[in-house]
N, C-alpha and C positions, 0 to 999 in steps of 0.2 A: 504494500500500500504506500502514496507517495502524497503530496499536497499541492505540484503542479508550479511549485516554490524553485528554480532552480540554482542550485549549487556554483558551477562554473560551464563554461563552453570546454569543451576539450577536442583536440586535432584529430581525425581519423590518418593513424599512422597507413595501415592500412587495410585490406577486405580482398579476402579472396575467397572463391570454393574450394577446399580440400576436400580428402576423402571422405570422412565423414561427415562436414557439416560447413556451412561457410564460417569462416575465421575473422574476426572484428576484430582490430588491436588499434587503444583509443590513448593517446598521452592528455596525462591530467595531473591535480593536485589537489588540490581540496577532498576530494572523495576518495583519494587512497588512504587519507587516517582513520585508523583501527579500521582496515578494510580486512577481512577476511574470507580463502576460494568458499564459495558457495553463495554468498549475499548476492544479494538482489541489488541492480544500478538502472534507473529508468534513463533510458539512451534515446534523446528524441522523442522522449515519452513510451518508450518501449519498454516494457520490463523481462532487462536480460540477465542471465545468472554470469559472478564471476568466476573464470577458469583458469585464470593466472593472472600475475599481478608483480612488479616490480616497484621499485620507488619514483621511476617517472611514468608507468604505463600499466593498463589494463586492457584484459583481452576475455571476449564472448565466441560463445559456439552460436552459431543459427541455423534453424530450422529452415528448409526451401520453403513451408508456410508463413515463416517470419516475413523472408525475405519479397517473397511474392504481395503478401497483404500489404506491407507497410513502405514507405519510399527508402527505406537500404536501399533497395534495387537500383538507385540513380545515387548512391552514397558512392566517392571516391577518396582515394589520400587526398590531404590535405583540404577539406570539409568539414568545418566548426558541427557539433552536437551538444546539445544542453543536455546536462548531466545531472542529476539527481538520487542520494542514498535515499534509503528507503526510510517508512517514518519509523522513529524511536518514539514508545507511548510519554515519555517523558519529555517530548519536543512541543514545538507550536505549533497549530497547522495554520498556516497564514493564505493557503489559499481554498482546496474544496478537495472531497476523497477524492484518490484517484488510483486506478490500479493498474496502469501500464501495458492495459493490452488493449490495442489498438482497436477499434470498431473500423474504421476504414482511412483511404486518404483522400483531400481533395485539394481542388487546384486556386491558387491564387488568383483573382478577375482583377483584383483593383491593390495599388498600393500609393497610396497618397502623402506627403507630410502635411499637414497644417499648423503651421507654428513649428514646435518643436516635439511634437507628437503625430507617429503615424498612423493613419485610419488604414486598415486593411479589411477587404473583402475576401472573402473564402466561397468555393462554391462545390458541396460535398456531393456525394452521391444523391439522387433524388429521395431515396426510402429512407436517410437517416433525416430530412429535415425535422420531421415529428418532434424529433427531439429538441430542436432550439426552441426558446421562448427568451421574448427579450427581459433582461438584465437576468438569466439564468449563465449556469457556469458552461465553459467548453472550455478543452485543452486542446491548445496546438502546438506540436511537436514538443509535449509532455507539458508546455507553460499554462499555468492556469490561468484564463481572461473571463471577461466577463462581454456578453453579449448586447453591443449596442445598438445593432440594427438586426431584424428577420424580416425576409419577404418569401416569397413563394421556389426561389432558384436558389438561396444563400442568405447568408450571414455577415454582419461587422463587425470587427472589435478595435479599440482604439490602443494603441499603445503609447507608454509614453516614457522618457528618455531613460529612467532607470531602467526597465527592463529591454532597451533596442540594447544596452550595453553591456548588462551581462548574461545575453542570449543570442541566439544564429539568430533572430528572429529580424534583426537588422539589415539582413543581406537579402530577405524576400521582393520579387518583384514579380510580376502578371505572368503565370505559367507558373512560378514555383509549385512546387509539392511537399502536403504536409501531413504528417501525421495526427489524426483527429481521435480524439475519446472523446464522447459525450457523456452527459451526468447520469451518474449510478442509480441517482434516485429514478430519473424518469425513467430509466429501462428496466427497473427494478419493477416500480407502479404499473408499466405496462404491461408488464410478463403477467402481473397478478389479477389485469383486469378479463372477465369472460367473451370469449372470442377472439383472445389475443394470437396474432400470427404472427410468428419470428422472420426477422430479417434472411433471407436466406443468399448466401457468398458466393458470387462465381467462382468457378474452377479455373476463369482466364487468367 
């Protein structure tokens, strides 16, 4: 479980497919204290298990369903990723639950600065709009934002100068691809209401 709060950006050293499983290796620093293999690292808002770890770098295994669902797939060396440990019950949550696995990705339509703060437009798949509601929560690329505009295609959230600087969320422009969770609760509420029908994933 994570809060959508992020830690530091870290480099994608690099990504490959190996035999078993595509290989991540991410340098950072802040999230390697009291880091230990097996913890959980929300990478882009992904929740990936660590599998080695040195005192400049961390490294993930990924599943072809990882990689397929979420924008890895267009991740290359040297590519900032917002990095976040997981919650400690004795921490803050400063932004909204969040569990690191991805519902889908969608594409960047609009990125604007006004002032010193960027308005950005997202436009996800059509079957997850349900889920927005304006000033309800959404993460992108694991950041937790708050939703300032919903129409029928997409979504806004407004960013503003602390988090363009200690997140990739900076370098977004029309086309980008991003990683999207939406809120637990609404998918939570809807699974429980009668005649609910699940999202179902393509295989493309």
């Amino acid at each position: 479980m994570f809060t959508g709060i992020v830690e530091e950006t870290g480099t994608v050293l690099s990504f490959a497919k190996e035999a078993a499983a595509y290989r991540l290796t991410v340098g950072a620093d802040r999230v390697l204290g009291d880091l230990a293999i097996g913890d959980s690292i929300a990478v882009n808002g992904c929740c990936l298990t660590v599998v080695e770890f040195d005192g400049q770098s961390l490294r993930f295994d990924l599943l072809e369903e990882s990689v397929r669902l979420t924008s890895f797939r267009d991740v290359a060396s040297g590519d900032l990723v917002n990095l976040e440990s997981s919650l400690r019950f004795n921490g803050k949550i400063g932004g909204h639950f969040v569990t690191g696995h991805i519902d889908a990705t969608g594409s960047v339509s609009h990125a604007e600065f006004r002032g010193s703060d960027l308005y950005l437009r997202v436009e996800p798949p059509a079957e997850f709009m349900r889920y927005l509601v304006y000033k309800g929560s959404v993460a992108l690329n694991g950041v937790s934002l708050t939703v300032a505009e919903v129409d029928e295609t997409g979504f806004a959230v407004w960013l503003i100068p602390h988090t363009l600087a200690v997140t990739n969320l900076h370098s977004l422009q029309p086309g980008s691809l991003l990683n999207l969770e939406f809120d637990l609760l609404a998918k939570t509420v809807e699974r429980l209401l009668p005649g609910h029908r699940p999202i179902e994933r393509s295989a493309d």
